[in-house]
Structure formats: C-alpha cells, structure tokens
C-alpha positions as CSV (number, residue, x, y, z in Angstrom):
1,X,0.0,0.0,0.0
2,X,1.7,3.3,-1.0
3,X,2.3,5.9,2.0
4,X,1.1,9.6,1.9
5,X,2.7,11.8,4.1
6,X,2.8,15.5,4.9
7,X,5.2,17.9,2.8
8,X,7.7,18.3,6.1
9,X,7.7,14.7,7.0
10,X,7.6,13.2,3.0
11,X,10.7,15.7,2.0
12,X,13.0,14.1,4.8
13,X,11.9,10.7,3.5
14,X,12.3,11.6,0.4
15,X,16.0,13.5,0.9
16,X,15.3,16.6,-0.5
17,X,13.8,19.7,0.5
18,X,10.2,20.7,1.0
19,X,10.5,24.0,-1.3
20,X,12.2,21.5,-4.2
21,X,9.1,19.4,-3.3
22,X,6.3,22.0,-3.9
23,X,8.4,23.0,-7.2
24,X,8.3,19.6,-8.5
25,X,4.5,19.7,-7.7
26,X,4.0,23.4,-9.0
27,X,5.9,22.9,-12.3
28,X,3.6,19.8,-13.0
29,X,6.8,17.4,-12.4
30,X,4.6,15.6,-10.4
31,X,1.5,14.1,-11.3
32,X,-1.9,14.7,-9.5
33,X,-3.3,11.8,-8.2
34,X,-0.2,9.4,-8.6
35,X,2.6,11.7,-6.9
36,X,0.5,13.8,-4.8
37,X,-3.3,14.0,-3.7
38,X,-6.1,16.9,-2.2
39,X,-7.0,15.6,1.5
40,X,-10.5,16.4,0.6
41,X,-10.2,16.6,-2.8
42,X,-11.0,20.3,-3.2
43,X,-8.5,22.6,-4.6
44,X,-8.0,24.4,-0.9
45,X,-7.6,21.4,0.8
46,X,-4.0,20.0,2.4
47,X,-2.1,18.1,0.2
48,X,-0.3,14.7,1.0
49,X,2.3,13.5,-1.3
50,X,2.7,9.7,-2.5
51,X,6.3,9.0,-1.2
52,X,6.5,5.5,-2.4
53,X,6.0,6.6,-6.1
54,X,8.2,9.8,-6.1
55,X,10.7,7.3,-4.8
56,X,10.5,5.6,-7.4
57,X,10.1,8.5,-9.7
58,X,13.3,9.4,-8.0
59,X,15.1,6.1,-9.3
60,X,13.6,6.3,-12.7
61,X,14.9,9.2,-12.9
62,X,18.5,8.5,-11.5
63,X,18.5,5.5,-14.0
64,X,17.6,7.8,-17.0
65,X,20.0,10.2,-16.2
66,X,22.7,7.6,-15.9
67,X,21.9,5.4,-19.1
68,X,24.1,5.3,-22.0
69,X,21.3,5.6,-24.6
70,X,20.4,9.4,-22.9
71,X,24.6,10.1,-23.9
72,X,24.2,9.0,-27.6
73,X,20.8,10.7,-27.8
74,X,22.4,14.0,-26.7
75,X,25.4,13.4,-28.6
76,X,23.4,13.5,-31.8
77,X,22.0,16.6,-31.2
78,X,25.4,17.9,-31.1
79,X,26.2,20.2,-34.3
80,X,29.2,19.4,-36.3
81,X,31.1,22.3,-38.2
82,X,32.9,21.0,-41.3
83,X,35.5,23.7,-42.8
C-alpha cells in the first residue's frame, strides 16, 4: 500500500527539501493523483504526497539520467562544423 505523508515529513523521506518538493508539484513534475493527492479533494484542501512513487520517480529518474542511450541521444544533437 503506498504511504502519503505531509510535505515536512515526505521531503525528509524523500532527501530533498520541501521547497524542491512543492516546485516539482508546482511545475507539473509531479503528477496529481499518482505523486500527490487533495486531503478532501477540493483545490484548498491540504495536500499529501505519494512517497513511495516519487521514490520511485526518483530512481527512474537517477536511471535515466545515468543510461548510455540518454549520452548517444544528446550526442546526436550535437552540431558538427565541417571547414
């Protein structure tokens, strides 16, 4: 069962801080109803955030980051200049 926590207590779970939490939240990084939820589901309601899939967001992410295919990809967007 995944486990929703508060903004204070899911950022130290999570490693990172609560502000880079809300920004990941704000710029749509994270996904409404998978990454984070309304308590009440109204828009002025508290908000609880999914820790066990941002963790794993957080490894996707790592392994993306990491993988050799995301070095060739950005290597062929590289311009050449020829004389």
């Amino acid at each position: 069962m995944d486990r929703y926590l508060k903004s204070p207590e899911a950022s130290k779970f999570l490693g990172i801080s609560s502000s880079s939490l809300w920004e990941l939240k704000r710029t749509k990084v994270l996904e409404p109803g998978k990454h984070w939820i309304y308590v009440t589901g109204k828009t002025r309601s508290n908000v609880l955030f999914n820790v066990d899939k941002i963790r794993q967001w957080q490894i996707d992410m790592t392994k993306y980051i990491e993988s050799p295919e995301r070095d060739i990809k950005a290597a062929t967007k590289i311009k050449t200049f020829e004389d």
